[in-house]
N, C-alpha and C positions, 0 to 999 in steps of 0.2 A: 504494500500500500504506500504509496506516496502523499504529501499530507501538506496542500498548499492555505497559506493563508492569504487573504487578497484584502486589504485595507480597503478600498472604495469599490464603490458601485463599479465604477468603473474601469479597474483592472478585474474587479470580478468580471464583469461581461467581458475583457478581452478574453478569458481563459477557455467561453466559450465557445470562441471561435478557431480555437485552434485545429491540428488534425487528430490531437485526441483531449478531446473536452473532457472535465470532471466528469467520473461517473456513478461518483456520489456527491451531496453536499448537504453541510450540516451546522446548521443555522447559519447559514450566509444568506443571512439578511439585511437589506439598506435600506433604510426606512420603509416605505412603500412597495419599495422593488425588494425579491424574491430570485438569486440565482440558482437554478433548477439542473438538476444530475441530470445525466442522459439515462440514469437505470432509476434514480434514487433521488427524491428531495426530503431533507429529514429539517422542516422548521415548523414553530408552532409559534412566533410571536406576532402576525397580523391579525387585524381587527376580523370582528363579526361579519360573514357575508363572503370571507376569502377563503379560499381551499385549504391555507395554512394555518388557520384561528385557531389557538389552542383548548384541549379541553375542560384549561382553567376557566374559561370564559363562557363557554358553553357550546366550540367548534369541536372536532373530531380530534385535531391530531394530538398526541402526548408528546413529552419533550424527549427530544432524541435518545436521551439515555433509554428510555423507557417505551421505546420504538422496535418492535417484533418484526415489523415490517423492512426496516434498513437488510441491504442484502451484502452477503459476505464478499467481499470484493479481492481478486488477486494480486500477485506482487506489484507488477505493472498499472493498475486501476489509479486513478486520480481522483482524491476527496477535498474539495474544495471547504474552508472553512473560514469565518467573517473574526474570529477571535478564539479566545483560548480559557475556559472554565469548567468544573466537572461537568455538567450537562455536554458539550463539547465533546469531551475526552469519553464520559460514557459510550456515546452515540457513534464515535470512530473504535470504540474496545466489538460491538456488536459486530462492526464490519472486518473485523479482522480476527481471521481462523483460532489464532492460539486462545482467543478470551472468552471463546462461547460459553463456555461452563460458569461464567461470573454473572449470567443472567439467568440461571437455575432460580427456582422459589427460596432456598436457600439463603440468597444476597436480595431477595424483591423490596425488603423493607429497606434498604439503602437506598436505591435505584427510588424508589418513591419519596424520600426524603429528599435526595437532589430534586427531582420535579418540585417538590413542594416546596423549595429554596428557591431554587430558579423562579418561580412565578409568582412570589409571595415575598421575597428578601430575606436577606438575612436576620435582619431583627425580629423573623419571626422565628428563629431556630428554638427549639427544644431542646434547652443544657439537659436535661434528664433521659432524652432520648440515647439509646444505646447506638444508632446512627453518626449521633453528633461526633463523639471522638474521633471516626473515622475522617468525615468529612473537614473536619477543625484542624485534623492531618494532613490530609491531602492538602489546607487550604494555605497550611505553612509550606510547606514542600515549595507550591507555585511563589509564596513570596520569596523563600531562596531560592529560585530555580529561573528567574523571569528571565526570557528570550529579549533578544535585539531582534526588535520587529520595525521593519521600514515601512514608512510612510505612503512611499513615491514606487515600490517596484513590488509583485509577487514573490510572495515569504517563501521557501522551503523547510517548511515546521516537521519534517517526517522523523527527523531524527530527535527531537525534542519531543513530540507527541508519544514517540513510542516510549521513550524513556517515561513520561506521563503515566502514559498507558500500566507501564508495568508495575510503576511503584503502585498507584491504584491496587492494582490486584491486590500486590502485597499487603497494602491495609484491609482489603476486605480479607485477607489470610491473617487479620490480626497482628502485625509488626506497624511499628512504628509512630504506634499510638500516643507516645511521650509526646512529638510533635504536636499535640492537639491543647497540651498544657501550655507549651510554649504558647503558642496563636493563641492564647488568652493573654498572655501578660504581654504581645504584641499588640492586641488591640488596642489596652490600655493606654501604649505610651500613643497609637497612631491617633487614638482620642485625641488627646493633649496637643500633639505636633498641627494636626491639621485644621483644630477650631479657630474659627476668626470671629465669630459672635453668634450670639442667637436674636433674632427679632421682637420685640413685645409680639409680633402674631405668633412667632413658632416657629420659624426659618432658620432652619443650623444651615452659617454659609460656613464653607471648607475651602483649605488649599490643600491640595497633595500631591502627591508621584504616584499615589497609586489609587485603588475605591473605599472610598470611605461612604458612599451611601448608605449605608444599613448602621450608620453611627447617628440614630437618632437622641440619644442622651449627650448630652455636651460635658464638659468635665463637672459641672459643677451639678450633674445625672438629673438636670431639667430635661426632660424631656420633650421633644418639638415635633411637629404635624409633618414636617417635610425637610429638606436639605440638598444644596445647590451645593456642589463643586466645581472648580476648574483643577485638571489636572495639570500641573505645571508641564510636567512632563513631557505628555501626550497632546496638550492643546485642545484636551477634551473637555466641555460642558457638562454634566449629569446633574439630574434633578429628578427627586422621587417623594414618597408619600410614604408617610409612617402607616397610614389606613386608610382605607380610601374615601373621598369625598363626592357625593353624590354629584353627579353633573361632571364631573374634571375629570379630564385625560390627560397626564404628561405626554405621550405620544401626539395628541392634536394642539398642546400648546406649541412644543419644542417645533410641528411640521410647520406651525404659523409662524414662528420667529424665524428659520432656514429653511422651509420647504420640505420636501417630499423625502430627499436625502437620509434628511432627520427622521430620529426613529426609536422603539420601544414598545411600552405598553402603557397601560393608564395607570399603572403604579411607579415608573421610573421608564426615564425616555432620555435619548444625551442628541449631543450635537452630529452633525453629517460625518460618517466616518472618514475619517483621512483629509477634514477640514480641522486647520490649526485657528483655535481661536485665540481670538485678543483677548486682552484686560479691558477694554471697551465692550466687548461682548459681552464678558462675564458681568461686568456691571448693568449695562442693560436688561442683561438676563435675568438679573438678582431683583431691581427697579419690577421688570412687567409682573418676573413673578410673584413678589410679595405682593402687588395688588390683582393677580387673579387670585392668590388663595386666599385675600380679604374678601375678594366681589364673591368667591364660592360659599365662604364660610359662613355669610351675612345670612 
């Protein structure tokens, strides 16, 4: 399996024009747009009404990990993929021979804990879940483990995925669990490093390198309704919802502020991928959002 990551819409759709296009792909999605395998499309984060709607919202499809239907692909096959997260890494462990057995009933409550991370956020995790350890592991692994991923050209993530791949297993074989304590006394300090304030409405604005959205408690564990980051980093915008707000879609705000590009769901939605933003941005972004989550909240 070969294991491309494509930053934009638009080096996504070059890959499929080549003479051997992806023949899976797994959550490469750009806001609106949806680049589709020649055997296999494995996404589930567009809206109600698309063939992709997930069955968090009440569409058909599950989130790749937890995808029966993705097909086992050979050495040579090409999987196209828009980023890098357990849901992610699930959905390319199904397509590839050696991990079939990590999707027995055996491992099902894992694989259902990612979906219900993935679609729900992290601040909804369950510290008492016997899941959590695993996943709290895996999730320190990826912060030492983070790829140089470019902007401007098509990723070859095959070597890093599988390496992915494997330690996964390994945790669901129970190693490496200590990890999971760690990532607690990480988040801790990443609290601390990336708060910049909270709003009288409930707005934790963030700076970071890396995602801090599911840090809805600020250090001083006020908890807030929502939280804007810019990643210094990456030049990326993200903004989400501690619970959801009748009427509000992060996905149809973030599409009105850059367009269709922009993308997510109604609980957390970021800027066009492979678009660097500004500190103009970000303040703007911080400006419209704190008054639609007043005009929602009224």
């Amino acid at each position: 399996m070969i294991v491309i990551l494509a930053p934009t819409a638009q080096l996504a759709a070059d890959t499929l024009t080549l003479d051997t296009p992806p023949t899976l792909t797994v959550e490469a999605e750009y806001g609106a747009w949806v680049a589709q395998g020649s055997r296999y499309t494995a996404a589930h984060h567009q809206p109600i009404g698309s063939e992709f709607s997930g069955r968090h919202i009440g569409g058909a499809r599950p989130a790749p990990c937890n995808d029966p239907n993705i097909p086992l692909l050979e050495e040579n096959d090409v999987a196209l993929i828009s980023h890098i997260d357990a849901d992610t890494i699930g959905g390319l462990m199904r397509a590839h021979p050696d991990y079939v057995s990590y999707f027995s009933e055996k491992h099902q409550g894992f694989w259902d804990y990612i979906e219900f991370i993935d679609t729900n956020g992290w601040h909804k995790a369950d510290a008492q879940s016997p899941d959590h350890p695993k996943l709290s592991s895996f999730a320190c692994w990826s912060q030492k483990n983070r790829p140089v991923i470019s902007r401007t050209v098509n990723n070859d993530m095959t070597e890093y995925c599988l390496k992915a791949m494997h330690f996964l297993s390994e945790v669901l074989e129970g190693q490496h669990l200590e990890l999971g304590v760690e990532y607690l006394k990480n988040e801790e300090i990443l609290n601390q490093k990336s708060w910049v304030r909270t709003t009288p409405f409930g707005l934790v604005i963030r700076r970071s390198t890396t995602f801090v959205n599911h840090l809805y408690r600020d250090p001083s564990d006020e908890l807030g309704v929502a939280v804007i980051n810019l990643n210094e980093k990456d030049g990326v915008i993200t903004l989400s919802l501690a619970d959801p707000i009748s009427g509000f879609s992060c996905r149809s705000f973030v599409q009105e502020l850059w367009g269709d590009k922009a993308g997510g769901h109604d609980g957390i939605a970021g800027s066009p991928r492979g678009q660097l933003m500004s500190e103009q941005d970000f303040l703007s972004a911080i400006n419209r959002f704190s008054q639609a989550l007043v005009k929602a909240q009224a």
